[in-house]
VEXSETOR-577638 format. One record per residue (C-alpha): x, y, z; residue in three letters. Coordinates in Angstrom, 1 decimal, always signed. Each point is the difference from the previous one (the first is absolute). Example, Ala and Ser with C-alpha at 12.3 -4.5 7.8 and 13.67 -1.06 7.14 Angstrom:
<sites>
{{+12.3, -4.5, +7.8}, "ALA"};
{{+1.4, +3.4, -0.7}, "SER"};
</sites>
This chain:
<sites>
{{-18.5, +6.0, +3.8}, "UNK"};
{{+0.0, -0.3, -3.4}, "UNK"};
{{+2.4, -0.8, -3.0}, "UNK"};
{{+2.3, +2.9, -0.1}, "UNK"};
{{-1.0, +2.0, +3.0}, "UNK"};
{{+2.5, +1.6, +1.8}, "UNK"};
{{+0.8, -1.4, +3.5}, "UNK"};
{{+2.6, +0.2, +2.1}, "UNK"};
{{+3.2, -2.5, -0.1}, "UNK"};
{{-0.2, -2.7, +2.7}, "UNK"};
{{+3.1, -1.5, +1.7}, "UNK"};
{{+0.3, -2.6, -2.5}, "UNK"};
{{-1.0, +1.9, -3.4}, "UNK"};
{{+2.4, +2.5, +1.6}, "UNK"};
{{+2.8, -2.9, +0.1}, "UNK"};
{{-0.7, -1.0, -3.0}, "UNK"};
{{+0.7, +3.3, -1.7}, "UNK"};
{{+3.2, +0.3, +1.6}, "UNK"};
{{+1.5, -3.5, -1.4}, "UNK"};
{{-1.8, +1.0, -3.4}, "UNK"};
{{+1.8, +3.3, +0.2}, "UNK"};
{{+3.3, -1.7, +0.4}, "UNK"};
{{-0.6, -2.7, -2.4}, "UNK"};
{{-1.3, +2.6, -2.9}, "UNK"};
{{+1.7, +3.0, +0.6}, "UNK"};
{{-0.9, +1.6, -3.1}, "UNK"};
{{-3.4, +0.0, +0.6}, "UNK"};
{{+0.1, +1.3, +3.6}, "UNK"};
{{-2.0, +3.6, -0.6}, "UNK"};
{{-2.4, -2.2, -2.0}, "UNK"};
{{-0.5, -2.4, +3.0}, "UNK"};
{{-0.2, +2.5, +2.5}, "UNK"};
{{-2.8, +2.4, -2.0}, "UNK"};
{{-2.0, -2.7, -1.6}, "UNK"};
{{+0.2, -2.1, +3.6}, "UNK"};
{{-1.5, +2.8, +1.7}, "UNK"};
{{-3.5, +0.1, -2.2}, "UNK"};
{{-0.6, -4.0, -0.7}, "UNK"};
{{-0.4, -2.5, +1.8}, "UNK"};
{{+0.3, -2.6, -2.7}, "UNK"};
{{+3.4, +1.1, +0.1}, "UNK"};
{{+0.0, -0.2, +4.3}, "UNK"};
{{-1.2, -3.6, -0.6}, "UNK"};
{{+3.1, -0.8, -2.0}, "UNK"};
{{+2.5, +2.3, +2.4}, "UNK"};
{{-1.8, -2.7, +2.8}, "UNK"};
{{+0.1, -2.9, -1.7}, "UNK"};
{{+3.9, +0.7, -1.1}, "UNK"};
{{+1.4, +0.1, +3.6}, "UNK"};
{{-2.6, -2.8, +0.8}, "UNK"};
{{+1.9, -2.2, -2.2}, "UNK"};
{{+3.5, +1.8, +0.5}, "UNK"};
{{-0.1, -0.3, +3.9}, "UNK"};
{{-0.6, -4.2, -1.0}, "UNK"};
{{+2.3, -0.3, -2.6}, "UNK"};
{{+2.6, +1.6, +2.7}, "UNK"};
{{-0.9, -2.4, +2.3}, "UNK"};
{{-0.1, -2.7, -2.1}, "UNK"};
{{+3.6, +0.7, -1.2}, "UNK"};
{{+1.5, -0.1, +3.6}, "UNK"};
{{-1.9, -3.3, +0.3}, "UNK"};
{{+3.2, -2.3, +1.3}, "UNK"};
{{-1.2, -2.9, -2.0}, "UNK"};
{{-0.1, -0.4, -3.4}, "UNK"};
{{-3.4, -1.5, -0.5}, "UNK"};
{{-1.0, +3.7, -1.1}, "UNK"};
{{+0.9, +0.4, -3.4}, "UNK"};
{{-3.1, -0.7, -1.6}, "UNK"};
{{-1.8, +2.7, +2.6}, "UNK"};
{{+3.2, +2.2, -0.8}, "UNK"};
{{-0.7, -0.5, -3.7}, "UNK"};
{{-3.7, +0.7, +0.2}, "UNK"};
{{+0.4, +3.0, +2.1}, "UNK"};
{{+3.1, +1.5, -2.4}, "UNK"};
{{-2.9, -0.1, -2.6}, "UNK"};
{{-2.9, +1.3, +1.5}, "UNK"};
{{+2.5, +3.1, +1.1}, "UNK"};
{{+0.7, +0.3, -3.3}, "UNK"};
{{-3.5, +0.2, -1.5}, "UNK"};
{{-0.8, +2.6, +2.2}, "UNK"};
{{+2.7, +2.1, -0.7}, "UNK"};
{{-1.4, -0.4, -3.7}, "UNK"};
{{-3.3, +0.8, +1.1}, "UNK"};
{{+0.8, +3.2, +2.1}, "UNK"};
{{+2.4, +0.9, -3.2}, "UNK"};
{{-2.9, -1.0, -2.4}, "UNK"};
{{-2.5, +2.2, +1.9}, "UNK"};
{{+2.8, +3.2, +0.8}, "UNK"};
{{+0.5, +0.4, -3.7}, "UNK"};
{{-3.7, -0.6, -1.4}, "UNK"};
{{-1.2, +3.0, +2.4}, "UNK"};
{{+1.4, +3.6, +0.7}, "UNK"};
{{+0.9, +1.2, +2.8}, "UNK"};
{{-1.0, +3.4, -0.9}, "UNK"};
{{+2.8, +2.0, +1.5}, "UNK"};
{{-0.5, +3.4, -0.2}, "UNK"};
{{+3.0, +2.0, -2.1}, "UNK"};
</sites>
């Protein structure tokens, strides 16, 4: 498939939406709509609970040997909420009024 073919949500990408949708909640609509038709934006809903799902992990880690992991995966989090925000308000999601 092709960049911004529609195709439909996997398990993860679908994941990923839902911890996106919790963590910008004002952009929800916008996730959901422009989620369905790209799947640049399915990459980035994939890769989020990729690296949510280890930061998680990483967190309940009993040691403390984990911060720098902890730190690095607090950031890349972070850039990809940026990203999906970037690419949400650079493209319409053409709802119908």
């Amino acid at each position: 498939m092709g960049t911004g073919s529609t195709k439909s949500l996997d398990e993860a990408a679908r994941r990923g939406l839902w911890r996106l949708m919790l963590k910008l909640p004002a952009m929800r609509g916008r996730l959901q709509i422009l989620g369905a038709k790209s799947s640049a934006l399915q990459d980035l809903f994939e890769a989020y609970e990729d690296a949510s799902v280890t930061l998680e992990r990483l967190l309940k880690e009993p040691d403390g040997n984990a911060r720098l992991m902890i730190r690095e995966y607090e950031t890349i989090c972070s850039e990809i909420e940026n990203d999906v925000i970037e690419y949400c308000l650079g493209h319409s999601p053409e709802i119908p009024r």
